[in-house]
N, C-alpha and C positions, 0 to 999 in steps of 0.2 A: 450833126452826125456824131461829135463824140461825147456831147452830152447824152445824146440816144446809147450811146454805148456803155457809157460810164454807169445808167441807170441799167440796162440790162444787168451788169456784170453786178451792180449792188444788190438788185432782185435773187439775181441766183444765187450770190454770199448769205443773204437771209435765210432763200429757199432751203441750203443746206442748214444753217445753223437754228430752223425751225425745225427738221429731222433730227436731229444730235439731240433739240431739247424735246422731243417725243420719246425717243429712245430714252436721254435719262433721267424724263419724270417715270416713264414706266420701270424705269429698274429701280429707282429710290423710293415710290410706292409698293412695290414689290418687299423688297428690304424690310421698309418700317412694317407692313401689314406682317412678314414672319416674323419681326419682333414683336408683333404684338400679341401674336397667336403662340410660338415656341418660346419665347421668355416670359409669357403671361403678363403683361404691362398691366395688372391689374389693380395694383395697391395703389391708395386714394393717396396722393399727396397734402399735407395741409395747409388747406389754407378754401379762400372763397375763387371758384370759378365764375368768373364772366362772358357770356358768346357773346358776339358781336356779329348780326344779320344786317342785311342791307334790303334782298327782295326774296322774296318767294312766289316764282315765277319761271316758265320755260324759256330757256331759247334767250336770258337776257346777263346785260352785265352785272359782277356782282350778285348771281341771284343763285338760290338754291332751288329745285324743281319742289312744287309742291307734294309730291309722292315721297319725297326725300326727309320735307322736311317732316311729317309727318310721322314718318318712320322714328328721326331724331327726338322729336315731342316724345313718344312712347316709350322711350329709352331712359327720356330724362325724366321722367314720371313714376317708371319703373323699380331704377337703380341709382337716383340720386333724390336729392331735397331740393327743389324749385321754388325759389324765392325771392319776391318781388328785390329789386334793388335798393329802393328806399326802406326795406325789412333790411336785408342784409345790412347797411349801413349804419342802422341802429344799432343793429348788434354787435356788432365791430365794436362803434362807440361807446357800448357798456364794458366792453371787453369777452362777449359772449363768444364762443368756437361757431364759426362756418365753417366747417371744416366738413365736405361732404355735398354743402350745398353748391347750386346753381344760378344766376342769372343771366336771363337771355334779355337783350336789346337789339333794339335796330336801328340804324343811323338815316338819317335824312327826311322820312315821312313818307314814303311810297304806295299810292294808292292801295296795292296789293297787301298791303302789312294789315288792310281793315278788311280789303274781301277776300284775299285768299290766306294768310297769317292769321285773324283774327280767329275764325271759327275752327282754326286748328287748336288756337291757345287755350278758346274756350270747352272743346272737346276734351283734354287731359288737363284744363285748370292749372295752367300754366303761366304764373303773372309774366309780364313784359313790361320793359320800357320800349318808348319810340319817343329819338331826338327828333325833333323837329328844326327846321331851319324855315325862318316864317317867310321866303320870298320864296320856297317851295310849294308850302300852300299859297300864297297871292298868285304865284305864275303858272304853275302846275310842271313844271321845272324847276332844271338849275344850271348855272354855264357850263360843267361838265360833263353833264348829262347829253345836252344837246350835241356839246361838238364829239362824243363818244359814237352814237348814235350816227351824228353825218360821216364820222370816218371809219368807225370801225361796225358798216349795220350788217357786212356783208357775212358769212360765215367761213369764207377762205379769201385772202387776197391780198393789196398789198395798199401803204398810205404812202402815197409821197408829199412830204412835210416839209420839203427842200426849202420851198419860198419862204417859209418862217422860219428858219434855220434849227426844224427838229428830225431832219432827214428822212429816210425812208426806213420807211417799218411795213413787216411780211408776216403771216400769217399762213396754216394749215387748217387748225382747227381751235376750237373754244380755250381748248388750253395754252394754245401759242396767240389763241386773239389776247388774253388776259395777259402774256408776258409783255405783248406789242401797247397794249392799255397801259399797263405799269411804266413802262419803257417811255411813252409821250409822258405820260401825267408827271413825270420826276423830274423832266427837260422844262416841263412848264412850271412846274412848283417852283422853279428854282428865278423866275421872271417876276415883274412885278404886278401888282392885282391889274393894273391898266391896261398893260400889257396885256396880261394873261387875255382877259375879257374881249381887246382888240382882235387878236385872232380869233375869238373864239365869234366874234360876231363875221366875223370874213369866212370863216369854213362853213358854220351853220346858221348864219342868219338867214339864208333863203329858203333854208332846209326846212322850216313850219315844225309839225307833230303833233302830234294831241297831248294832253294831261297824261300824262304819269305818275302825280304826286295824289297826294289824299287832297279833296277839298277842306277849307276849313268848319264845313261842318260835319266831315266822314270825321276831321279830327276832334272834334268833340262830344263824337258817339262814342269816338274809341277811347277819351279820356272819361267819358260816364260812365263805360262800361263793368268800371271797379276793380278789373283787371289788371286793366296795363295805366300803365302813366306814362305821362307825357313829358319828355326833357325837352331843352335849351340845346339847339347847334347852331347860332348863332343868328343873324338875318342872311346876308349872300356866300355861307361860307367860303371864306377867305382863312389865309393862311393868320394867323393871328399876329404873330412873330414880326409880321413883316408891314404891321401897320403903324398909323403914329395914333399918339395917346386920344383925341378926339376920336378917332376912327374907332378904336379898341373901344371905348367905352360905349358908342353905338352898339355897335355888332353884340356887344355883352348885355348892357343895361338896357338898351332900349331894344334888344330882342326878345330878355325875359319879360317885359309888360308889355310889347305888341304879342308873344305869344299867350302871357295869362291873359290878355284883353279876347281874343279871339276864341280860348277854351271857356274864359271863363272861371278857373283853377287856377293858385295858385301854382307857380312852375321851381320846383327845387333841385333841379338835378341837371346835369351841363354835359355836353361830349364837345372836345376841342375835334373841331374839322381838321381832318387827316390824321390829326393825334399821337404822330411819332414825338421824338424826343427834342426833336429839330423845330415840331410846331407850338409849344409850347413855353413859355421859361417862368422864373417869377413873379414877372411884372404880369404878366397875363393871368398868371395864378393867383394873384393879389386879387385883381380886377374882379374876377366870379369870384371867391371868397365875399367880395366887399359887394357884390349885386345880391347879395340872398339868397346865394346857393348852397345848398349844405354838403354836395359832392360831384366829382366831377371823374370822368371816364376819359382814358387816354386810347391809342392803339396797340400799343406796349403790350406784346405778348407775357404771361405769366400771373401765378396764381397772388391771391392777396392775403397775406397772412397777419396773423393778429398784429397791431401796433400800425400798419399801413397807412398812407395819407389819404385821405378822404379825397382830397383833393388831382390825386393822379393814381387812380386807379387802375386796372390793369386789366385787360381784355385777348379774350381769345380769337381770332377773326375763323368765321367757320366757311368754305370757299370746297369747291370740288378736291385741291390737295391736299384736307387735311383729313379729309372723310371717303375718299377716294381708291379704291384697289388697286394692284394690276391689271385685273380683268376690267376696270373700268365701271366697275356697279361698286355700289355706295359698300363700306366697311364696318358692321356694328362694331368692333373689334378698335381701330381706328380711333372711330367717332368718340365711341368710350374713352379709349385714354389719353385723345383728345382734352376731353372735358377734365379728366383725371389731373391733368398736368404733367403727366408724363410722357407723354409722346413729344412734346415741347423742350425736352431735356434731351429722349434722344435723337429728335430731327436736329439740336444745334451741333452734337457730336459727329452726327454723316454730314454737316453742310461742313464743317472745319476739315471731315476724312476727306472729301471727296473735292 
C-alpha cells in the first residue's frame, strides 16, 4: 500500500512539473520568437553552420515532420549557401570563408532519411550527410531506439523505471515526452555499455518492431545518388569515452571498412555517438584521425570559424524547440537565426536569466 502511494504521489509531482515545463517552454519560445522578429536577429555570424537531423517523420522521436522539413529545405536554398560537408571541409582547409554557408546531416541511418528526406534534398539540391552506424543497417535498429519506443510509444503517460533504478518519468505531450527521453537517456549514459544493453534487452526484448533504419542497399542508393554522402557513427553506438582500447578501435576502424564494404565507397567523415564534450577526448580523437577520417562532427552547439578542428566540429541540433513558436507552428524567423548562429547566443543568455 505504500509503495502504491509513494508512486501515486511521484506521478502527480511529475504531472505538475510536466505543466510548469509547458507553461515555460511556451513563454521562452515566445521570448526568443519576439527577439527574433523586434531585434531582427538577422545578421549572419561568421563562421560555417552545421544542422544535425536525425528523422523526418510524424508522430516520432527525434524527428521533424516532413511538411516542416521541407519548409526549412526552401529557406536554406533560398537565403543561405548549402554545402556538402566534405565541400565545406575543404574549404576550411585551404583557408577559404564559409561564412554564410550551410551543412545538413543526419545521424544514425534512418529509413526515412532515403524516402522521405531524400526527395526533399533532391527537390532544392540540397547535399547532405548521413552517419551511419552499421548494426543499424544489419538490424534495422539500435538499443535505444528499441527501448525509446517500448517505453516512451504512448503519446501522454508515465515510465516507471523504478526496477532499474531510473525512477519514474511522466509525460503530457511530445515536448515533455522528449524532456522524459533526455531525462532516461543521461541516467543511462552515465552506466556501463553492458549494463546499458541489459536493460535495454529486459524492457524491450519482447517488444519485436519492424525496420526503421535504411537497408544496406537503400544506403547505397543514397550514397550513389551524388548527393549526400555517407559518414561513420561507429558499429553499436556506444559512448566512446567509456570503452577500453580494443573495443575503441572496433567501433572506429573496423566500422569504417564494414561500412565502405557495404556502400561500396570510400567512408571519410565520422559523427561521435552522442557527441557532447563528455563523449569524446583525445585518445578517441587520435583513433578516427589515425582510421582515415579526414573530419569528424560532434553535438556541441555553435558556429565553426576559420582555423577550427576538423576533427570536432560543431553542430546545430534542429528539434521542435529551436524552430518552434508560441503558437506552436514551425518559426521561419527562428529557424533562420537558428542557422544564423544567433539565436544560440541568445538562448544561452535567457537559459543563465531564467
Amino acid at each position: 500500500m505504500k509503495h502504491a502511494t509513494d508512486r501515486a504521489h511521484a506521478a502527480g509531482a511529475h504531472q505538475k512539473q510536466g505543466l510548469k515545463q509547458i507553461v515555460k517552454r511556451s513563454f521562452r519560445q515566445g521570448l526568443k520568437q519576439m527577439l527574433a522578429g523586434t531585434y531582427g536577429l538577422r545578421g549572419t555570424e561568421p563562421g560555417l553552420s552545421v544542422l544535425m537531423y536525425h528523422r523526418v517523420s510524424h508522430d516520432a522521436l527525434l524527428s521533424v515532420p516532413p511538411d516542416v522539413f521541407e519548409e526549412q529545405m526552401a529557406l536554406l536554398a533560398r537565403d543561405f549557401e548549402p554545402v556538402s560537408l566534405r565541400n565545406a571541409v575543404e574549404r576550411m582547409g585551404r583557408g577559404d570563408s564559409c561564412n554564410g554557408c550551410v551543412c545538413v546531416t543526419f545521424d544514425d541511418g534512418f529509413q526515412d532519411n532515403w524516402i522521405t528526406a531524400y526527395p526533399i534534398l533532391d527537390k532544392y539540391r540540397i547535399p547532405a550527410t548521413v552517419f551511419v552506424a552499421c548494426d543499424a543497417l544489419t538490424h534495422g535498429t539500435l538499443w535505444f531506439y528499441a527501448f525509446d519506443n517500448a517505453v516512451f510509444g504512448a503519446a501522454a503517460g508515465e515510465a516507471d523505471l523504478t526496477a532499474f533504478g531510473l525512477g519514474v518519468h511522466a509525460w503530457q505531450d511530445a515536448a515533455g515526452k522528449m524532456d522524459a527521453v533526455g531525462r532516461v537517456h543521461a541516467r543511462m549514459k552515465q552506466l556501463g555499455h553492458a549494463e546499458r544493453l541489459s536493460i535495454v534487452q529486459a524492457v524491450a526484448g519482447a517488444a519485436g518492431g519492424g525496420r526503421i533504419m535504411m537497408t544496406p542497399e537503400e544506403c547505397r542508393a543514397l550514397a550513389a545518388s551524388g548527393l549526400v554522402d555517407i559518414g561513420a557513427h561507429t558499429v553499436s553506438h556506444p559512448i566512446l569515452t567509456g570503452l577500453g582500447d580494443d573495443d575503441l578501435l572496433h567501433e572506429i576502424m573496423d566500422g569504417k571498412s564494414m561500412l565502405e564494404s557495404m556502400i561500396g565507397q570510400e567512408v571519410a567523415l565520422f559523427s561521435y555517438p552522442n557527441g557532447t564534450a563528455r563523449d569524446f577526448d583525445d585518445r578517441v580523437v587520435d583513433v578516427v584521425r589515425r582510421a582515415g577520417f579526414g573530419a569528424a562532427v560532434t553535438t556541441i552547439p555553435g558556429l565553426n570559424r576559420a582555423g577550427a578542428n576538423p576533427f570536432t566540429l560543431r553542430r546545430f541540433d534542429v528539434t521542435p524547440g529551436v524552430y518552434t513558436g508560441w503558437s506552436g507552428c514551425f518559426s521561419r524567423g527562428l529557424f533562420r537565426s537558428h542557422v544564423r548562429g544567433t539565436l544560440h547566443a541568445v538562448t544561452q543568455k535567457m537559459t543563465a536569466a531564467l
